[in-house]
N, C-alpha and C positions, 0 to 999 in steps of 0.2 A: 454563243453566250447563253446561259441558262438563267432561272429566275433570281438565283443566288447574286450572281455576277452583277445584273443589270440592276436591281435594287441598291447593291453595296456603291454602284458607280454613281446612280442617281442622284446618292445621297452624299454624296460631297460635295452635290453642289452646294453654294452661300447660300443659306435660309431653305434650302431645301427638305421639303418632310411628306412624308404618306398619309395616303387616307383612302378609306374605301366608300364613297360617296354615292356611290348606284347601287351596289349588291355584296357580296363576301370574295366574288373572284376578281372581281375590276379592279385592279390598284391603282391610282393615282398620284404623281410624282406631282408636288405644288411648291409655287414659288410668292411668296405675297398672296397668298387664295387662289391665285393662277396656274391653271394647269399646263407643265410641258410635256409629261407623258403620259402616257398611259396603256397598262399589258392588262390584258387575263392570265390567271393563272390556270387555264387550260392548254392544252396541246393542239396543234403547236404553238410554241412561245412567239407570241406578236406583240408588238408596240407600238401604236401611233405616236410620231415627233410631230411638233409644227415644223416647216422649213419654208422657206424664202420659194415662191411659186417657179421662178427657172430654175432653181436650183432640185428643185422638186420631180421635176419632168426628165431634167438630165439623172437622175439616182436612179427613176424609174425605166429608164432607157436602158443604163448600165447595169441594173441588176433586178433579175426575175421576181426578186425576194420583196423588193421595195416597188407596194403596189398606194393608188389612190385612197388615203384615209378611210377607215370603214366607219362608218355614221359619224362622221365628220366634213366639213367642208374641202370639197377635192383638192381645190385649188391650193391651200393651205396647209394641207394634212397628208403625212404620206404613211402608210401601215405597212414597218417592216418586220418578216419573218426572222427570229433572231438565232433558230437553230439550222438556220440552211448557209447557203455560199457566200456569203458576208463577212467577212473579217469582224474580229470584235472590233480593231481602232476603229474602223470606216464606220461601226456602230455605236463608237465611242463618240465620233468627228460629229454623229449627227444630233446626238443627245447635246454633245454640246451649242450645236447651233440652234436648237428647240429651246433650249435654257437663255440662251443670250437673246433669240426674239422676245419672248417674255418680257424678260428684265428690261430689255429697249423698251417695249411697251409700257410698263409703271410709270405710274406719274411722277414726277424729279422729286417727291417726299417720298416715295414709296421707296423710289434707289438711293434717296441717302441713307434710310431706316435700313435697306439692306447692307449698304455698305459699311454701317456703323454697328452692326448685332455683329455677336462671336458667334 
């Protein structure tokens, strides 16, 4: 998956938008002000997702690529390489579960105002 790719998918999520909040190469994927991703736009192509802590350990069991959050909370955060052995879905499957932690986390005004914007 290249930077093209993972931005275009990002960005379908509902109320999903970019920002570059640290520096000009950080991108950040947000949801309600809430961050679910975020890459460099350096090589190699990486993204931290949030993911669910078991589910975190088992990705990082199953694949080289998908290591411990880099300055992020380990437990919570896992940084995958997104131009190595990884399937794009399987790095589709995870953005989409970093997006839906999120959205679980808003407050029940936050998720109606998401589920009522176009």
């Amino acid at each position: 998956m290249n930077i093209e790719q993972l931005q275009q998918y990002c960005l379908t999520k509902k109320g999903a938008i970019e920002d570059y909040p640290f520096d000009e190469v950080t991108l950040c994927f947000k949801v309600a002000g809430k961050i679910f991703a975020i890459t460099s736009l350096n090589i190699p192509l990486s993204i931290n997702l949030k993911c669910d802590p078991e589910l975190a350990a088992d990705l990082r069991e199953r694949y080289d690529d998908v290591q411990p959050g880099y300055h992020m909370n380990k437990k919570h955060w896992n940084t995958v390489i997104t131009d190595g052995g990884i399937p794009d879905r399987e790095i589709m499957k995870m953005i989409d579960h970093s997006y839906e932690l999120i959205v679980q986390g808003l407050s029940k005004k936050q998720r109606e105002l998401l589920e009522n914007s176009d």
